[in-house]
Structure formats: C-alpha cells, structure tokens
N, C-alpha and C positions, 0 to 999 in steps of 0.2 A: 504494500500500500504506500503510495507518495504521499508527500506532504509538502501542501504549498504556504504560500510565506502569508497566504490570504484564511487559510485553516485556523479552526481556534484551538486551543491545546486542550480544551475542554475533552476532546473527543481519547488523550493520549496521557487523562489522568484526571486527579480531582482541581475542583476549583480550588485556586486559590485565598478565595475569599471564606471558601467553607473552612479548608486546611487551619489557616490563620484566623479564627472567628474573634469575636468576644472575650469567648471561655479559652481558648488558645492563649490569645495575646495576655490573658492574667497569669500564664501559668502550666492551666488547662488543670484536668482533673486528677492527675500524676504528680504533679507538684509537690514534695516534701517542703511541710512548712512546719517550725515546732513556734514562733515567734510572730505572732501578727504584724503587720505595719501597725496596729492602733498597740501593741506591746501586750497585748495580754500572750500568757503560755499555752501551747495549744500541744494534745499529742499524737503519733503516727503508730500507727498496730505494728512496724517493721524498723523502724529508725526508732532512738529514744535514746536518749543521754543522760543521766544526772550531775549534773554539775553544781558544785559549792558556789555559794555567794564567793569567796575570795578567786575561782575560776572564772566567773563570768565577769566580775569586774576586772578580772585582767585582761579578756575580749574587748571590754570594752575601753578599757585603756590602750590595747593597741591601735584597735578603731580610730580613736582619737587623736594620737601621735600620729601614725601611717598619714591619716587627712594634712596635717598640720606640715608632713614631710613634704607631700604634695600639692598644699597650696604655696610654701613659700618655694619649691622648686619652679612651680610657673612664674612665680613672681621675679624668679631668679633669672631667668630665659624672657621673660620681658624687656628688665632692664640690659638685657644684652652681656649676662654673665654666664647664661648655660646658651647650646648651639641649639637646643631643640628638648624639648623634655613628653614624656607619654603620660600622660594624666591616668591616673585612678581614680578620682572621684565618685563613687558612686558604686560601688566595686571592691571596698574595703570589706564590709562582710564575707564575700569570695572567699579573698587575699587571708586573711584573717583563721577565719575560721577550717581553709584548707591546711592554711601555714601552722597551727596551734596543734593538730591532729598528728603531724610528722613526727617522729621519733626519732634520739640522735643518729643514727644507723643508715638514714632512708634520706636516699636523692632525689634531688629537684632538678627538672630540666624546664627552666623558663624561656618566656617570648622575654620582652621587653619593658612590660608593663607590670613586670610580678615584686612593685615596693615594697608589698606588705609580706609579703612570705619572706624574701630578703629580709626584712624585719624581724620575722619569727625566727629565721636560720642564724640570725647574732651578727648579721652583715652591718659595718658602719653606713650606716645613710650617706655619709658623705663620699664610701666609693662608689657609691650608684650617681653623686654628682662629678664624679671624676668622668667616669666617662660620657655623660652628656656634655663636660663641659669640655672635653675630646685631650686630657692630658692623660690620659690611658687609655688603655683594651677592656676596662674591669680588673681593678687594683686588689680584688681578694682571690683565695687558693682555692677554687672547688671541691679537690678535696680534703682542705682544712671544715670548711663549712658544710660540706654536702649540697653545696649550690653551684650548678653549674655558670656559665658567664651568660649575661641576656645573648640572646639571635637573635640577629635581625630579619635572615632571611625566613619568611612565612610557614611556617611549618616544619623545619628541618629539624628540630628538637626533639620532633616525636619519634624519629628516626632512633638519633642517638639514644635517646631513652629508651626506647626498644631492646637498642644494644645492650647498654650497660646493664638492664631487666635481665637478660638472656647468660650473660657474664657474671651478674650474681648466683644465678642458679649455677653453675658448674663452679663458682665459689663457695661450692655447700653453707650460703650463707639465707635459703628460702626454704621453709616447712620443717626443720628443726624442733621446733617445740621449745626452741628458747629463746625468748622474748627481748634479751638485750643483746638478740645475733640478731635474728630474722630480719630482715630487711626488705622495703619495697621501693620503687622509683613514683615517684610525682613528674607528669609531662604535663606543663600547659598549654594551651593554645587557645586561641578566640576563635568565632562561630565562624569566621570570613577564613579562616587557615582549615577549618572542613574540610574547604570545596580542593584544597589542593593535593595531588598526587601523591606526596608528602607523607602522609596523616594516612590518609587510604591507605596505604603502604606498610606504613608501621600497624594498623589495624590486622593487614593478615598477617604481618609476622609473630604479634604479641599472640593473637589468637591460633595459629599453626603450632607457635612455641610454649602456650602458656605460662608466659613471661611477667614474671609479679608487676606489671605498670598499671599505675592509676593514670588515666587519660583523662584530666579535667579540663572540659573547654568551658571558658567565661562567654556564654553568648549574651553580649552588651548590644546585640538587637542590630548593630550596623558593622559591617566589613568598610570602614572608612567611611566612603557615603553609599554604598549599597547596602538597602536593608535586608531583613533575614529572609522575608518573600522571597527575596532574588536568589537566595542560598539553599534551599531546602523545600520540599516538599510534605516532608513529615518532620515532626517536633525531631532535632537534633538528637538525643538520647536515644532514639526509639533505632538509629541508623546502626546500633553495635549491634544489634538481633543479627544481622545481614551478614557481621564478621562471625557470628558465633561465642559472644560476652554479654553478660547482662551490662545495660544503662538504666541511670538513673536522672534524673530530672530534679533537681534542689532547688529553693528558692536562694537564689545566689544575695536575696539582700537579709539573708535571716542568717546571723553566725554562727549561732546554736544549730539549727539545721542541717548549715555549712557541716563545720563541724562535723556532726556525729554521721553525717556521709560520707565523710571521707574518711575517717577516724572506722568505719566498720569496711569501705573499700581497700582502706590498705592492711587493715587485717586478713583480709581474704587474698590479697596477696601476696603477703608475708606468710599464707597458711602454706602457699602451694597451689590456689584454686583457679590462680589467672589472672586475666586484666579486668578493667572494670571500666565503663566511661562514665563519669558525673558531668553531667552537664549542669551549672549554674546558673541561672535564670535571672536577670540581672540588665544593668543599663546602663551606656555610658552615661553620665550627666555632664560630661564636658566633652573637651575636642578632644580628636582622634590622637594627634598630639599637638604642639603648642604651632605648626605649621598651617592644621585644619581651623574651616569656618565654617561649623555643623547646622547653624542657622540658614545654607545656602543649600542644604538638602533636606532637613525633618521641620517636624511643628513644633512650636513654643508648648503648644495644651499637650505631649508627649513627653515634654520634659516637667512642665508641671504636676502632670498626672505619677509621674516616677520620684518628684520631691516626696510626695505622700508617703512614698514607700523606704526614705529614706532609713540605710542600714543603723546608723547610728541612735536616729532620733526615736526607732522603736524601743533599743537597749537604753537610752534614759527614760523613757516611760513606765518599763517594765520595773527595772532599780527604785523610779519615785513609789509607783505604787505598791511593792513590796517592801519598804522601807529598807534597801540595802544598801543604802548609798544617802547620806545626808548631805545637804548645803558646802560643809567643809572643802567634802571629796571631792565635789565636781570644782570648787576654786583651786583647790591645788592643783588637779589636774589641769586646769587651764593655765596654772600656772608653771605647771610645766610644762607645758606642750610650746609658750611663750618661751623659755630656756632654750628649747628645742629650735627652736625658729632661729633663735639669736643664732644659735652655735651652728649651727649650719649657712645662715649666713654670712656670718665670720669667716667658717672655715672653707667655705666656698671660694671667698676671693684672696683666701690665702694658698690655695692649692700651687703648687709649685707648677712650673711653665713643662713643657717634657723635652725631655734630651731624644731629639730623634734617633742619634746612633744607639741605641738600646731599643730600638725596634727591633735589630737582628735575631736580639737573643730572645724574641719569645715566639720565631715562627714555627721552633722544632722544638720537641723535649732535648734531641740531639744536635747540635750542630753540625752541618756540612762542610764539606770544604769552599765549596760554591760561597758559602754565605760567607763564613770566612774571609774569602778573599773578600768579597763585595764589601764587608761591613772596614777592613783594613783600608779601602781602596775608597770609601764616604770620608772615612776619619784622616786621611790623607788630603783630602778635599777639603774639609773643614780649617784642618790645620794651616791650609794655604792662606784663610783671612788673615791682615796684620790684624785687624779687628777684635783681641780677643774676646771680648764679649758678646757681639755677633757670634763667633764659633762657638762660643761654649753652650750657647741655647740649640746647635744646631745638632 
C-alpha cells in the first residue's frame, strides 16, 4: 500500500490527539504519585517508601540548594561569566530524588543537565561551573565519585552505560547478596534523546545482556522546541515492553515518588533481574539552555499550569502541614542557600584561566608517541613568544 504526502496518518495509527489527551498530558493513569502538587501524602499498592522526617527534609534541602545552584548559574552566563549553562529548573525533584536512591557503589552516566544528582554524588558545584565556563573537560574523577563527565553528544551515554552494566556483571560485582558490593548503573537521558539510534541501541543490549542499568529518561515535555507529540506515539515508558524490560512512569515532580522508583529499580538491578526504564514525568520550566527562547515555540498557560505543580512548593506544604519543619528551618535554609550563591559566585570568577598545553595529557589514559611529539612541538611554539605571559596562558 503507498502513501501519499496528501494521506492522513490516521489510517497508519492512532490519533494523536486521543494518544496525548487530557488524562495523558496529566500523567495519564500509570503515573506513580506518593506526593500531590497540593502536598498532601498519597499511597501506590507497588511503590511505597517510609521515610523519616530528618530524610525528607534533606530532599528537601537538596531541592533547595540544586534551584539556588541553578538560578545563580544562569545568572552567571548572563553576565557573560559562564559560555552557556543547561537549566534545571523545574526538574529538581527528578535530579533529586533519583540522585538520593544511588548507593556509594552505583554509577551514573549523565547528559548535561544532571546538577542535582552531581549534587547527591558529593561533586563540587563549582566543577560543573568549570566547565561551562570552558577552563576544563569536567575537573572531577569518575571514578572517585561514581559520576561519569556530562555528554554532550545526545544519547551516547546510554551506550556507555550499557557497557560499564555489562563489565560489572563479569566483575562479580551484581546478585551477590551483598548489599555494600552489589552494584547498579544510572543512565540519563531526556525524552528528545529517545528518538535516537543511541538509546535504541543500548535498549537491546541491556535487555539481550540483562545488564543491571536503570534507564531514566526526564521527559521535560520538549526535545529543545519539539514537543513530545512529535516524539512518540505511546507514553514513553510503555516503549521498554518492545525491548523486553519493565517501564515505569513516575511523576518526575514528586521526590518521594522519585525516589522510591528508583530506589526499588536499582534494586532489581543490583538483584541480577535486569534493566528497568523510569520515565519521569516532568517539565522544563525554563530554556533548553541559556542559548534557547522557549516562548518562541510553547504557551505561557503551559508553563503556568506546571508552576502549580511545582517540585518544591508541594514538599513545603507537606512539612507546614505536618508540623516538620518550623519558621526557623526554612530561614536558615534560605540562608544558606544565600552562602551558597555567594561562594559560587566568588568562586566562579576566581577559577583559574586553563593552560592549553595540558590538553595533551587527558586524550589517552596512555600517552602516545604521536601526542608526545605534538604536545613537545605546541610547547616549542609557545616558548617562541618573548611575551612570557602571553605563553604561559597558552
């Protein structure tokens, strides 16, 4: 049967409009939610956590801090101190509550935009402004921290992630039965890194190899300015049946939720049982990064309708009305999060300028001869300015 360009697609699947309806765009009826937007506690027959008042208010202290890293990083890349920065905003409960689940043992393989689980792995905020502000590659050790360095390129993380999944297991270090060996991988990706070859890719290997990787993608509702319509025809979670892994669907602005989805995902692949995809349900509330102008593709009442839903302002709601958190707590907290602000941007424009010639030494674990000469044959170069202060930046 042909198909012409005049055909409606109607006939080669469902509408789009049904797909994406209403009860979709909220969620849809799948949605793990333990935390309302209006804050009260709500429970799930399959998911359930308990968590101490001194747990959740450290969620929500990350919460807090992660935003505060994020608004003065933009603020930073306004004044023309960082080159470009990836906004979170709106997206902390995600970050948060996938990052708090992790275990010291269990890797992370991030995009770009993963501040807040850096956050939870003990990374300094300031070398995630190292490299926005382009005097490094990612100034921390992956495997001091267990985080890998962000990608840029869309989806190739899940790749690696795969790998290293696959490499733990013939490190008899998955289904053990001991809890401070067992180990699982975190791969993130957003809803627009789906669509690419990438992710497919590593989908059949985790699922061929049964490879401990949690596959959490943030779908923040738009691939830059294409919406999720444009991406998918079924709720994103529902696409691991296809590989042969259960998906799940979390409301990506509830931490608690967060959390204990992921928190029971990477158990089961710490058991031995496989991959898992959690999809978080979620929104950007800012640009794509500080380059985008997201009012020149969605609605203003879309970004309104997602304030309501804010991750943060349900976990102050929940703390006032359960009396776990007085007046005090929340001034300290703002005032540290104001400390926070400060010292980051202090240390921001104190970051040191980079010595290009030590570029050489971090394209190989080993050095080559090639590079060698090349790097002898720069610094040769450099040495030729009387200038020496010109050379020595150089």
């Amino acid at each position: 049967m042909t198909h012409s360009a005049g055909d409606s697609p109607r006939e080669f699947g469902p509408d789009l409009a049904e797909v994406f309806g209403p009860s979709q765009r909220d969620g849809g009826p799948d949605l793990v939610q333990l935390l309302t937007p209006e804050g009260e506690r709500v429970h799930h027959p399959e998911f359930e956590v308990d968590l101490s008042a001194e747990e959740l208010l450290g969620l929500y202290r990350d919460m807090v801090l992660v935003r505060r890293l994020d608004t003065e990083a933009t603020a930073l890349q306004r004044h023309g101190e960082l080159g470009i920065w990836a906004q979170l905003l709106g997206q902390e409960a995600a970050q948060i509550g996938a990052g708090r689940a992790l275990r010291r043992q269990d890797h992370v393989f991030p995009t770009y935009r993963e501040h807040g689980v850096a956050w939870c792995k003990g990374i300094d905020p300031l070398d995630l402004l190292g490299l926005f502000r382009g005097v490094d590659q990612g100034a921390w050790d992956p495997a001091e921290f267990g985080f890998g360095l962000y990608t840029i390129v869309i989806g190739a993380q899940t790749l690696h992630a795969t790998g290293y999944a696959m490499a733990m297991q013939r490190d008899g270090v998955v289904g053990t039965g001991e809890p401070d060996r067992d180990a699982a991988v975190l791969a993130h990706f957003g809803d627009g890194a789906s669509s690419q070859g990438d992710v497919n890719e590593a989908f059949i290997f985790a699922a061929s190899y049964n490879a401990p990787v949690v596959f959490f993608c943030q779908n923040n509702q738009w691939a830059i300015s294409e919406p999720i319509e444009r991406q998918t025809r079924i709720p994103l979670y529902q696409r691991a049946l296809g590989f042969g892994f259960p998906g799940v669907r979390v409301d990506g602005n509830d931490v608690i939720a967060t959390y204990a989805v992921t928190k029971a995902a990477l158990q089961r692949a710490r058991d031995g049982q496989g991959p898992t995809l959690v999809e978080a349900y979620t929104y950007r509330m800012g640009a794509h990064t500080t380059t985008d102008d997201p009012t020149r593709y969605r609605l203003s009442e879309d970004v309104e309708n997602w304030k309501l839903k804010d991750p943060i302002a349900r976990v102050t709601a929940y703390l006032r009305r359960m009396g776990l958190a007085d007046e005090q707590y929340f001034t300290d907290l703002a005032a540290e999060a104001d400390d926070l602000g400060a010292r980051l941007r202090e240390g921001c424009k104190a970051l040191p300028d980079p010595r290009y010639i030590e570029g050489f030494d971090h394209v190989y674990a080993e050095q080559t001869d090639e590079l060698v000469a090349q790097k002898a044959a720069y610094q040769a170069y450099t040495d030729s300015f009387e200038n020496d202060q010109t050379g020595a930046a150089r």
